[in-house]
N, C-alpha and C positions, 0 to 999 in steps of 0.2 A: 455390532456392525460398525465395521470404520465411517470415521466422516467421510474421507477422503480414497474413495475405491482402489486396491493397488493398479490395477489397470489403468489409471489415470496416472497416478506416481510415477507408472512405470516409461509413458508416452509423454510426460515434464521430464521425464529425464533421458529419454533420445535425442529430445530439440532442447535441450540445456542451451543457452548459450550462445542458439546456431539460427534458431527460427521457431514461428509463433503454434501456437496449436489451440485449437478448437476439440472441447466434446463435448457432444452434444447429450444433454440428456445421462449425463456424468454425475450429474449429485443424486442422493435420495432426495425423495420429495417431504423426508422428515424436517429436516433442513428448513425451514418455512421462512417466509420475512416476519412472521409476527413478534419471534423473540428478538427481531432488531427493533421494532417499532416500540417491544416494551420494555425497552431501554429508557423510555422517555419519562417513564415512573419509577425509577428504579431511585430511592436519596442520596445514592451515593453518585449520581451522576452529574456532576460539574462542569462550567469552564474548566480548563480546557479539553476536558475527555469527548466534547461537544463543540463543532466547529461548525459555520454557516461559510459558504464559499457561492458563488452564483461569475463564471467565467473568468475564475481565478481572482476574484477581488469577492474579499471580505468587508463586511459590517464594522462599526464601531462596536466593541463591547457593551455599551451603554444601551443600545438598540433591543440588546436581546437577554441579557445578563443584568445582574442586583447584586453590588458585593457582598461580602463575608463579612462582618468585622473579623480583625485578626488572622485573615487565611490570603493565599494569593488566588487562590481559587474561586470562583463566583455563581451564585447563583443560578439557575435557567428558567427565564421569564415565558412558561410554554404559549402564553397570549400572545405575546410579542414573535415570541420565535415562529406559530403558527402565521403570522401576520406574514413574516418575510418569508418565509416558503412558499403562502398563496403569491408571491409577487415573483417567486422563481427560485429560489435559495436553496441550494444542495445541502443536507443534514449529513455531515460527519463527524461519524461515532472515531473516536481513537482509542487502540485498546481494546480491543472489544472482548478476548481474551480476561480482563481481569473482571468482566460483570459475567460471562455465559461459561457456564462449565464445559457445554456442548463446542464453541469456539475456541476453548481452548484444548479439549483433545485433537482438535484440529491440528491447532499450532504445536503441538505435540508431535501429532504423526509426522508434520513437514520438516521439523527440525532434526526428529528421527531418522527421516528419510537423506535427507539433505546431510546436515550435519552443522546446520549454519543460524542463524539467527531469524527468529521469525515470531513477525507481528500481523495482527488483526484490525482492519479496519472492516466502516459499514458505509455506505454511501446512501441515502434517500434523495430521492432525484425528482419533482413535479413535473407534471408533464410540458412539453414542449422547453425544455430547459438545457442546463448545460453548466456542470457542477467547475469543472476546468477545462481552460484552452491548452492550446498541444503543451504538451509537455514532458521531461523526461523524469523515472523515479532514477535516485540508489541505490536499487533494488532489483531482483529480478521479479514478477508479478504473476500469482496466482489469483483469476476474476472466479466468483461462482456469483450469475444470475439467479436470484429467491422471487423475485419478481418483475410482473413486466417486462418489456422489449427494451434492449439500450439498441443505439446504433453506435458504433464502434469504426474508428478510425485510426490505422498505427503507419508507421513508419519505419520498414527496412533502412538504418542509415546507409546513406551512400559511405561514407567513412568509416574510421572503426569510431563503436557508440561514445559517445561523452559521457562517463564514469560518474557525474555529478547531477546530483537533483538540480532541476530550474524550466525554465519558463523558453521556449523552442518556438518562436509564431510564425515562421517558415521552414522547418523541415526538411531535409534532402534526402530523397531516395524512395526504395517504391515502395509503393502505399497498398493498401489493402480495408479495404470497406466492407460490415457486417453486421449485423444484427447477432444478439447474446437473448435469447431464450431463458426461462424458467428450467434451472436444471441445468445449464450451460456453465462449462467452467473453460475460461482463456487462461493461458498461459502466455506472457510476452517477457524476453528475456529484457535483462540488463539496460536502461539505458535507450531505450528505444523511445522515441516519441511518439503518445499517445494525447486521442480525446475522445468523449462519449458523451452523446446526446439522448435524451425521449424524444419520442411523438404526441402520440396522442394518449401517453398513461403514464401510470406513476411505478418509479422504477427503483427496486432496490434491490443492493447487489453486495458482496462482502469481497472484501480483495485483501490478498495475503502477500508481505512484502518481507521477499527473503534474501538477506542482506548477504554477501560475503567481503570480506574486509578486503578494502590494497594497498597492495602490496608495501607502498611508499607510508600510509598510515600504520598499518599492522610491525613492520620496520622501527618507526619513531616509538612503538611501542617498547616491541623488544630494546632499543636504547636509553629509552628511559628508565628500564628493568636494569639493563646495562650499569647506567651510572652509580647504581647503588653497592656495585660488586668494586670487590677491593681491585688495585690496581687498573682501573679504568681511565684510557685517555681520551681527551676530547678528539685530539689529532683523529684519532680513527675511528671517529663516529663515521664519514661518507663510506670507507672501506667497511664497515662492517653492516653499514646498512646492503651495499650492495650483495654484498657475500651470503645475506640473511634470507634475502629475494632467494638468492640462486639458489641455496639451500634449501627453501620452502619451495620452490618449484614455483612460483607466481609471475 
């Protein structure tokens, strides 16, 4: 059984782009949150494949983490980390793909489908909390609810979207409020400003973030490839970035 029903793939890829989509009741109920929560014992899981975030502002390292000697990576003080999530603290998993087999046929199928780059996160939410404020990904975003109710708030830009991840605390254009369900998988294109809150329960949810390069990046690429060929001028680095766009269609 796929993770990711075609019938869902095939309704992510109508509103590509264009607008958001809801289905409900879209995952298997195989899918469960507890292979996210037993990520929490897993030895291979470090700083930073573990992030505490609570309305966009993180903890000091020190609060939740015990270094390594000799590694950049740190520790995870599950005493400490349980302490800041009773106080409100969002747990994200990054990666989640390289600890769950099952997450990563996931990412699999999407990349399949798509043709594009795609990563796994996990989010744990306590109740009445609020892991980030509005904000936009680099991404386009695949949500499946495993547990609990989020309530859910995005934003239609009124403009075309800003291409760049960051921090959005007033928003323009129109809005849409919702609730995401056990089973529930959103779809929000590119670049759209988003947040999600609990109630009154603990909410965990995995979201898929599927990148495609632009144009102006993917460009500085090919020129950097560029430079290494004989006969290369700098002169016509702008001409050939623009000719590269036009020729990839972007």
């Amino acid at each position: 059984m796929p993770f990711i029903p075609t019938a869902a793939l095939d309704h992510v890829s109508e509103c590509w782009n264009d607008r958001h989509w809801i289905g409900r009741a879209a995952l298997s109920p195989e899918n469960s949150a507890e292979r996210v929560l037993n990520l929490l014992t897993d030895p291979a899981l470090h700083w930073p494949y573990l992030t505490l975030v609570q309305s966009s502002t993180q903890p000091a390292l020190r609060e939740f983490t015990t270094p390594i000697p000799g590694y950049r990576q740190r520790a995870i003080d599950l005493e400490r980390l349980r302490n800041l999530v009773d106080q409100g603290y969002t747990m994200k998993f990054q990666r989640v793909e390289d600890f769950d087999s099952t997450v990563r046929a996931g990412v699999a199928e999407l990349q399949a489908h798509f043709g594009l780059a795609t990563t796994a996160y996990a989010f744990v939410t306590p109740t009445e909390s609020q892991g980030l404020s509005f904000h936009r990904d680099a991404s386009h975003v695949v949500a499946f609810q495993l547990q609990g109710h989020k309530e859910w708030e995005i934003v239609h830009p009124a403009r075309s979207a800003n291409p760049n991840a960051g921090l959005e605390p007033d928003p323009k254009g129109e809005r849409f409020t919702f609730v995401l369900s056990p089973g529930d998988l959103l779809y929000l294109p590119h670049g759209w400003p988003h947040r999600a809150r609990t109630t009154s329960e603990r909410s965990t949810h995995l979201t898929f973030t599927i990148s495609r390069p632009q144009p102006y990046a993917l460009a500085s690429q090919l020129l950097t490839a560029g430079r290494r060929m004989p006969g290369y001028v700098a002169a016509d680095a702008e001409a050939i970035a623009v000719a590269a766009i036009a020729q990839l269609g972007l």
